[in-house]
N, C-alpha and C positions, 0 to 999 in steps of 0.2 A: 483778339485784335484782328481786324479783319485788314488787308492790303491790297491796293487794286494799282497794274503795272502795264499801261500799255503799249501793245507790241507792234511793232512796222507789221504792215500786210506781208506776206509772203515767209515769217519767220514762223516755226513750230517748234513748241516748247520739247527739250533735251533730257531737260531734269536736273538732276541739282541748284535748285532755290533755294537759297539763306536771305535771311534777315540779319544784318549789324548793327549793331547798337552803342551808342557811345561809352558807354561805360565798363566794357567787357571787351576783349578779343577774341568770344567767343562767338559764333554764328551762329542762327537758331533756322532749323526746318522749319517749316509750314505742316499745318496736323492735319490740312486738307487743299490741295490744288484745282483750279478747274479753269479751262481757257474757255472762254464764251468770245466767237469772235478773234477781235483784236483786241482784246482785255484780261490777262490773266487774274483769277479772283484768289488772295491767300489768306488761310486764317491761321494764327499761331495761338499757342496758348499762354493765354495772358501770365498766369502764376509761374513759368518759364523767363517772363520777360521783364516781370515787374521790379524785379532791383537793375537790371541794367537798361533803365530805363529813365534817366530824371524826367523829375516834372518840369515846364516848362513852357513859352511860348513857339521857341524856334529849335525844337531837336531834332537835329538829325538822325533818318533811318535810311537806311538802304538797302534797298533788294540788290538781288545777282541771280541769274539762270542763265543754262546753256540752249540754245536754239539753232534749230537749223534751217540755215536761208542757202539755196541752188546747192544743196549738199555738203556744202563747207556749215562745220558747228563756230557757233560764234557768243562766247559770250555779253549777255547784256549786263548794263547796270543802271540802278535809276535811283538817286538821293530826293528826300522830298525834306520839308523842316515843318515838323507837324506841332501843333499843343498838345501836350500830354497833363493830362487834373489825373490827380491819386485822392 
């Protein structure tokens, strides 16, 4: 599953990205990060995420990383309501 998160100008990615999922209060890594820009690009692996995951029209996922804008670290967050087909 790939995730695209974008970011105010001036912030640089910190580290610690998870993924939340509605069906778990577990958090999932990302198996690959890459900032292009002002767009953070994630991919996770799907067979990680596929039971805490329903299918559906309007699921909520959400990212979170820490970044740093004029030296202060600050974390982001960003909900999206995506379709999920199994």
């Amino acid at each position: 599953m790939t995730a695209m998160f974008k970011v105010p100008a001036g912030y640089t990615l910190d580290g610690n990205v998870q993924l939340t999922t509605p069906l778990t209060t577990e958090t999932f890594t990302p198996v690959t990060t890459n900032m292009t820009q002002q767009t953070l690009i994630l991919t996770f692996d799907k067979a990680l995420l596929d039971n805490n995951i329903p299918a559906g029209d309007a699921v909520p996922l959400t990212i979170s990383a820490n970044f740093i804008n004029a030296g202060v670290q600050k974390k982001l967050t960003s909900t999206a309501m995506v379709r999920v087909a199994k």
